[in-house]
C-alpha positions in Angstrom: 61.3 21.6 -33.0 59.9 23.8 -35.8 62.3 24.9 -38.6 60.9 27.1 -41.3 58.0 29.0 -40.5 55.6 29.4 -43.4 52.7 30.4 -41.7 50.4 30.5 -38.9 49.8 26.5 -38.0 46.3 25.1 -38.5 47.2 22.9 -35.5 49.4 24.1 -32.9 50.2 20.6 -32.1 50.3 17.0 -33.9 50.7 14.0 -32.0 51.5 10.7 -34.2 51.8 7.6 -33.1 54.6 5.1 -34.5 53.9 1.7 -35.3 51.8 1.2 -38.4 51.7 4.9 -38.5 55.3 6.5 -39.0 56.9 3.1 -39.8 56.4 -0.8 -39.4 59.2 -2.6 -38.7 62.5 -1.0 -39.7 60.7 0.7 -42.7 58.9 4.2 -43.1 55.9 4.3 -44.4 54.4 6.5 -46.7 54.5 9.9 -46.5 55.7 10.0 -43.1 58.7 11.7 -43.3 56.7 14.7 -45.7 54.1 15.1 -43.4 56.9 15.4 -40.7 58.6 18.0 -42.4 55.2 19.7 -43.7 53.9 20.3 -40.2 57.2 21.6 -38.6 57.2 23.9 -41.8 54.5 25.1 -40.6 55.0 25.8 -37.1 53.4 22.7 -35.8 55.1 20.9 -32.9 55.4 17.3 -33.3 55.2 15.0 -30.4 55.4 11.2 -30.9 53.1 9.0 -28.8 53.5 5.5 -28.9 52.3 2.8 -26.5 55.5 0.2 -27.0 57.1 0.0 -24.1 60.0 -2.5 -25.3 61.9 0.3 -26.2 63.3 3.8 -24.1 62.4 7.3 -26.0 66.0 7.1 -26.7 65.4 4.1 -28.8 62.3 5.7 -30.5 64.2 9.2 -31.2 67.3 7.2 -32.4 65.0 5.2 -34.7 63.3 8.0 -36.0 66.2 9.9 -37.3 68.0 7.2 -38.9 65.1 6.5 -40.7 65.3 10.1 -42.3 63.1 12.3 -39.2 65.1 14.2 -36.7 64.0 13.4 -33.2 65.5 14.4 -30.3 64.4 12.2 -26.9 61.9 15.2 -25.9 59.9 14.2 -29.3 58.8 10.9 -28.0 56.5 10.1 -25.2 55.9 6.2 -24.7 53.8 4.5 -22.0 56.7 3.1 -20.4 58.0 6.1 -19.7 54.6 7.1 -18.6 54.3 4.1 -16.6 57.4 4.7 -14.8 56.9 8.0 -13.7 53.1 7.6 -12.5 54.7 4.3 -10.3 57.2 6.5 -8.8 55.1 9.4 -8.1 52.1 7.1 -6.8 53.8 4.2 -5.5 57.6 5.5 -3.9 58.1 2.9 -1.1 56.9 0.0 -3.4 58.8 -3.0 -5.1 57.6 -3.6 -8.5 57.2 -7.3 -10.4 57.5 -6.7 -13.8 56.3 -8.4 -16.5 57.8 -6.6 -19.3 60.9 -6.2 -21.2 64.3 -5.0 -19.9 63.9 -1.4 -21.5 60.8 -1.1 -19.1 62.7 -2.3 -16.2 65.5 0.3 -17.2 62.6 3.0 -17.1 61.2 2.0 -13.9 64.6 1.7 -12.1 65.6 5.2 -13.9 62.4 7.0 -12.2 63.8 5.5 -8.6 61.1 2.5 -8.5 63.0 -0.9 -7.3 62.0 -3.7 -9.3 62.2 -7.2 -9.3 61.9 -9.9 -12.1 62.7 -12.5 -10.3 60.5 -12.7 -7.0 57.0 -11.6 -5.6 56.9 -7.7 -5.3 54.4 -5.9 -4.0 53.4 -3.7 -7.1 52.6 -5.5 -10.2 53.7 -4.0 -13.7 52.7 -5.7 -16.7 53.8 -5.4 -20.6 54.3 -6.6 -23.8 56.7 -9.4 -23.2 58.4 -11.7 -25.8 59.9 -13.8 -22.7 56.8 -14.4 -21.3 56.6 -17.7 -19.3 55.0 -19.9 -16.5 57.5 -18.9 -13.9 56.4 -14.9 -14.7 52.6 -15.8 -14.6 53.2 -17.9 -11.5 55.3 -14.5 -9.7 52.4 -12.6 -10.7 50.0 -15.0 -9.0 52.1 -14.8 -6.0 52.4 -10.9 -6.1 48.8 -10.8 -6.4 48.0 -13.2 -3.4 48.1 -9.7 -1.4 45.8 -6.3 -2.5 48.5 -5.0 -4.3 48.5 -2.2 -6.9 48.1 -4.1 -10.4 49.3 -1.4 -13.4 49.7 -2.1 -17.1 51.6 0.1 -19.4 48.9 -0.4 -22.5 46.3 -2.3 -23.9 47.1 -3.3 -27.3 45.8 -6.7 -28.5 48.7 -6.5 -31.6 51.5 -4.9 -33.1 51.8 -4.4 -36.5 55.3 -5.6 -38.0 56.9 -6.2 -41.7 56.2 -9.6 -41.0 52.3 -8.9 -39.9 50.6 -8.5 -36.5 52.3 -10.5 -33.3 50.3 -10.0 -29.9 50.8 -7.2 -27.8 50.8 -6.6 -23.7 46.9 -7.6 -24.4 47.8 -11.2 -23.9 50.1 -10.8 -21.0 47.4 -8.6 -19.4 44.6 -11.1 -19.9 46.7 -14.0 -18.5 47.6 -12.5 -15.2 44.2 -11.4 -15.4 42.3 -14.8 -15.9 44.6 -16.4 -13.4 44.4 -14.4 -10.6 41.3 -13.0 -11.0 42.1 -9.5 -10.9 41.7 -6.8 -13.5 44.2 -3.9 -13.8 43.7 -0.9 -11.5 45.5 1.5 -13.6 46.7 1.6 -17.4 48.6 4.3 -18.4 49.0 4.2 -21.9 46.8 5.5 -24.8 43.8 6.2 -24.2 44.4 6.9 -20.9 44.2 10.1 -19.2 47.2 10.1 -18.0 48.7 9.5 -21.2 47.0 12.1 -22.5 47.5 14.4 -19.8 51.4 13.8 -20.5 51.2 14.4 -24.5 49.1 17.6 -23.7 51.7 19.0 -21.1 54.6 17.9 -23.7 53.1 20.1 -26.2 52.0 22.4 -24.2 48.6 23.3 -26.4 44.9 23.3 -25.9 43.4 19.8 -27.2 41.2 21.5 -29.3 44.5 22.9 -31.3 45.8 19.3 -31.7 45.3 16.7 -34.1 46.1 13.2 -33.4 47.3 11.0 -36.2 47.0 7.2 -35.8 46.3 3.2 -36.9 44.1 2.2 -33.9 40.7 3.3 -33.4 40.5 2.3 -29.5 43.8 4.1 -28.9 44.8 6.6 -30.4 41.1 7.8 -32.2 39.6 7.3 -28.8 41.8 9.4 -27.1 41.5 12.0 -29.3 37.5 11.9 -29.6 37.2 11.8 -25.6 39.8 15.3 -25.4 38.2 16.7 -28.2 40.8 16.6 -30.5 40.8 16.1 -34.5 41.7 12.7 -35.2 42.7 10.9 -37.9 43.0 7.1 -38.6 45.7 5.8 -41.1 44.9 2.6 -42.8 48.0 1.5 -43.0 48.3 -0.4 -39.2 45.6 -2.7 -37.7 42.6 -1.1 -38.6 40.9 -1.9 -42.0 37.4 -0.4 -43.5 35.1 -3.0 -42.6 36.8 -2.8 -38.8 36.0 1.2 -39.1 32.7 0.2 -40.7 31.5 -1.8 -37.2 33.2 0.3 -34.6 31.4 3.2 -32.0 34.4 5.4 -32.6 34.7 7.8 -35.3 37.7 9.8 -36.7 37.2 12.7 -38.4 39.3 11.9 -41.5 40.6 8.3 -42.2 43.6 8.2 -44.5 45.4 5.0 -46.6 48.1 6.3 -44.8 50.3 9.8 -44.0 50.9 10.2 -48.1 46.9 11.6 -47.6 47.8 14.1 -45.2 46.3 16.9 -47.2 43.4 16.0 -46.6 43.6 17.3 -43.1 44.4 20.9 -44.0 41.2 23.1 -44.8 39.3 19.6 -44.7 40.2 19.4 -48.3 
């Protein structure tokens, strides 16, 4: 992924997250596409981790380069891709319910796990869904009604958009969870290990070579803080000062946004 080489990297690896990071909506934000181009100068691979799962990587990478950053599919990592291959892997003979968008049922189906939308399965997979109904809650209480595996892609509250925040898988999550009275066993996206098992093998670095660039403190700054990574929050998604002010985590930079990004290099 690197083009010019300039000089030895300061990070062998950066891992940026997308919404309210990169872009929100259908718009850049800025300095994303410089600090793209500045660490790939420099010999830094670039992985993008983002928990959306209402898109493919395809989507992402497709995204991403009309937008001004070339991105190939193997520069994106989501947690329905994540999602997809841990079910497969863990859970081969099982028929997924998913609550979730078709993109996520694409991904399941693609990684050989049958799904269903439509009747009780007997592995629950639940995402951000902007379909979301009764009849779904109801066919997750009925999946549920046996000790079935209960797996949820992320655990965003919100999503920041041009138009503001709109809720997340968060509020999918918690009404499957209320109703039925179960909690998820598994969630694969950020900060989950596996998630961050998946960027690290993508990149194929040491975590304590990486820096991990993001807009949510219990996401991407506490996945980062738990590997021992360099993290830095960008103001410029859901997290504001006085939210950084109360909160246990701690980046090591925070940034208006990836215009800053300087201030990563030499902690200058």
């Amino acid at each position: 992924m690197a083009t010019e080489q300039m000089t030895s990297p300061e990070y062998e690896a950066a891992i940026l997250d997308l919404d309210g990071t990169v872009y929100r909506g259908g718009k850049l934000l800025d300095g994303a596409a410089q600090s793209v181009d500045r660490f790939r100068k420099l010999g830094t691979e670039v992985l993008f981790l983002t928990n959306k799962a209402i898109a493919r990587r395809s989507d992402y990478s497709e995204k991403l380069t009309k937008l001004g950053i070339a991105a190939d599919v193997d520069d994106v990592v989501n947690s329905g891709w994540v999602t997809a291959r841990y079910a497969a892997k863990t859970y081969p003979d099982r028929t997924a319910f998913v609550i979730g968008e078709t993109p996520l049922v694409e991904e399941l189906r693609s990684a050989g796990v049958e799904t269903t939308t439509t009747t009780p399965g007997d592995l629950l997979v639940v995402s951000m869904d902007r379909e979301f109904t009764y009849e779904k809650l109801d066919l997750a209480l009925r999946t549920l009604e046996e000790e079935v595996p209960f797996l949820a892609t992320n655990p965003d509250r919100t999503c920041p958009t041009e138009n503001g925040a709109i809720p997340d898988a968060a509020g999918m999550i918690g009404a499957v969870e209320r109703v039925t009275d179960r909690t998820v066993d598994v969630m694969l996206g950020k900060p989950s290990e596996t998630m961050l098992e998946t960027a690290l093998s993508e990149v194929g670095s040491d975590p304590a070579h990486c820096l991990v660039i993001g807009d949510r403190l219990e996401t991407d700054i506490l996945m980062g803080e738990r590997a021992g990574m360099t993290t830095a929050l960008v103001l410029s998604g859901v997290t504001d000062r006085k939210t950084l002010e109360e909160a246990d985590v701690s980046p090591d930079y925070v940034l208006d946004s990836l215009a800053d990004i300087n201030t990563v290099f030499s902690g200058k």
